[in-house]
N, C-alpha and C positions, 0 to 999 in steps of 0.2 A: 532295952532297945538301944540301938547302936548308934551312934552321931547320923550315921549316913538314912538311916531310916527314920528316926528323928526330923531329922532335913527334908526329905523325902516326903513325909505326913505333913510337915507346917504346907508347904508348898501345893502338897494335894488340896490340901482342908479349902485353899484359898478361893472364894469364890467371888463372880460377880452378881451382884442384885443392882434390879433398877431401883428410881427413886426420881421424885423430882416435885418441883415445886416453883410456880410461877410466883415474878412480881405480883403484887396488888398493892395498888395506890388508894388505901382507905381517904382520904382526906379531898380526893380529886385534881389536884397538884399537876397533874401529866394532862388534863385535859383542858380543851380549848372552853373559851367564855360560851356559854350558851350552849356546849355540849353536855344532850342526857347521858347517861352512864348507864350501856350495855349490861346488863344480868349475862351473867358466864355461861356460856351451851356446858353440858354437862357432859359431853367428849371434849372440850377443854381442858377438863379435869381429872380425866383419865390418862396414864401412860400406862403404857408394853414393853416389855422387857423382858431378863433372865437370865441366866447364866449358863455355859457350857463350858466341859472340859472334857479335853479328849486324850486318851495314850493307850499307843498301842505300842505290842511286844510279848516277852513274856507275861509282862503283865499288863493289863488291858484296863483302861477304866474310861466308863462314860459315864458322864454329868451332864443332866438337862434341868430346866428347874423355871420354866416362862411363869412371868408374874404380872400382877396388873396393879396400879397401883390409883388411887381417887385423890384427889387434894381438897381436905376435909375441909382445912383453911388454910392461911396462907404458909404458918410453919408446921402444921400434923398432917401425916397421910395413916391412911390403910389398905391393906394391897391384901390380896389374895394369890397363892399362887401353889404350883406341883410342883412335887421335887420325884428325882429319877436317876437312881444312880445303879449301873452296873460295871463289878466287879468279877476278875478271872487270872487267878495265879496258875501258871503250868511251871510245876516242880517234876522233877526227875521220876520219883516215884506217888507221887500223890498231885491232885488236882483241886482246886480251891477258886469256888465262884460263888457271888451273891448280887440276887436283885434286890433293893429298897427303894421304897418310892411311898407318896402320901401327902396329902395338903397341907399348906403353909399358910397362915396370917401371920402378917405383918402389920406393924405400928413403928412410923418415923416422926421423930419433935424435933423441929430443929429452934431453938433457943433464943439464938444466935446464929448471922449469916454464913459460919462456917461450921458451927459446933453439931453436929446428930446425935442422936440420944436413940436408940434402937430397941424394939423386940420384934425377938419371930418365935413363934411358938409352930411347931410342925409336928407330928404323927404319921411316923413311917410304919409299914411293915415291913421285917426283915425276914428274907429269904435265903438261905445260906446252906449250898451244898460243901461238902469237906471231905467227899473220898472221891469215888473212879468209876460210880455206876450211874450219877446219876441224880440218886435220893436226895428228898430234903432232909437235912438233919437239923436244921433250926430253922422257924419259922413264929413269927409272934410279930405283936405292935410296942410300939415303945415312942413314948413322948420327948421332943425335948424343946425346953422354953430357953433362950437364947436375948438376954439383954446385953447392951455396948454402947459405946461413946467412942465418939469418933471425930474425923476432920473431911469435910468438902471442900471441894474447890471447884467453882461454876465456870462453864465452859461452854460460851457460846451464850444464846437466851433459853434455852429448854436442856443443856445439857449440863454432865458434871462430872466430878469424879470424887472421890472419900476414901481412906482408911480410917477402919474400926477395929477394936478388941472387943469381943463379943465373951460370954459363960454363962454354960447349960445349967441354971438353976438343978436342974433335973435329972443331973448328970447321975450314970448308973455303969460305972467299966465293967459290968461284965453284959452289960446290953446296949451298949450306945457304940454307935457308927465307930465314932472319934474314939483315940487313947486318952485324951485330954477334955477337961470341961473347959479351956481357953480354945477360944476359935479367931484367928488374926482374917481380915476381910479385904479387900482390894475392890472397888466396884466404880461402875462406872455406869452412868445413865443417859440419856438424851429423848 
């Protein structure tokens, strides 16, 4: 593969996920004398999110991927979420599209106030047409489990932002999305 497609793939692969994780003052430090201490509504602990990418041209690609994510405690979440990806190369004489799409859990540990520690484990089905009529030519499921460590930086009180280096335990090139079992991440939450 050539520098420029090379370049072309890290930058595709890139995506954003949410993520997020409140203060909690175990010790009660933040609150006033004689104040009880509120138990969390449990849509406090939920956040929405997800990532999209879009380009269009000769070649077209759309990324959807909304996720939801609980705050187990104050540094673990688990999140739930779909991934949705469609692809469409128009070459000269041959045509090249594929739909993949399939649910996602996630697990975030953050350690430390800026360190993440990540898995997604997700189950696509790939759909991939390769000529001019039409046909499916490849269609099947394929897993891929996805750990990383990374950096955040909090932004605001519910928001943030991270990069990660992620790799597909599960990594299979002649069945997985990606050319590479490294996946670099950029993301941002609120």
């Amino acid at each position: 593969m050539n520098i420029v497609k090379s370049l072309f793939l890290v930058i595709f692969i890139m995506s954003f996920s949410t993520a997020n994780a409140q203060y909690y003052d175990p010790e009660g430090k933040g609150k006033k004398e004689g104040e009880k201490e509120q138990p969390a509504n449990f849509m406090d602990k939920v956040h929405f999110g997800g990532s999209l990418s879009l380009q269009f041209g000769s070649y077209t690609s759309v990324y959807v991927a909304p996720i939801a994510f609980y705050d187990v405690t104050n540094n673990f979440m688990l999140g739930v979420g779909f991934n949705y990806i469609y692809q469409k190369y128009n070459y000269t004489n041959q045509d090249y599209s594929s739909s993949i799409y399939g649910p996602k859990l996630s697990a975030i540990f953050k350690p430390f106030k800026q360190l993440i520690i990540s898995s997604d484990f997700e189950y696509n089905y790939y759909n991939r047409d390769f000529n001019n009529y039409g046909e499916t030519v490849e269609a099947y499921w394929h897993p891929t489990w996805y750990v990383g460590v990374g950096y955040g930086v909090p932004i605001g009180k519910r928001g943030g932002m991270y990069f990660s280096m992620s790799y597909d335990l599960m990594f299979d090139a002649s069945k997985s999305y990606y050319s590479t079992a490294w996946r670099p991440t950029i993301g941002a939450y609120f």
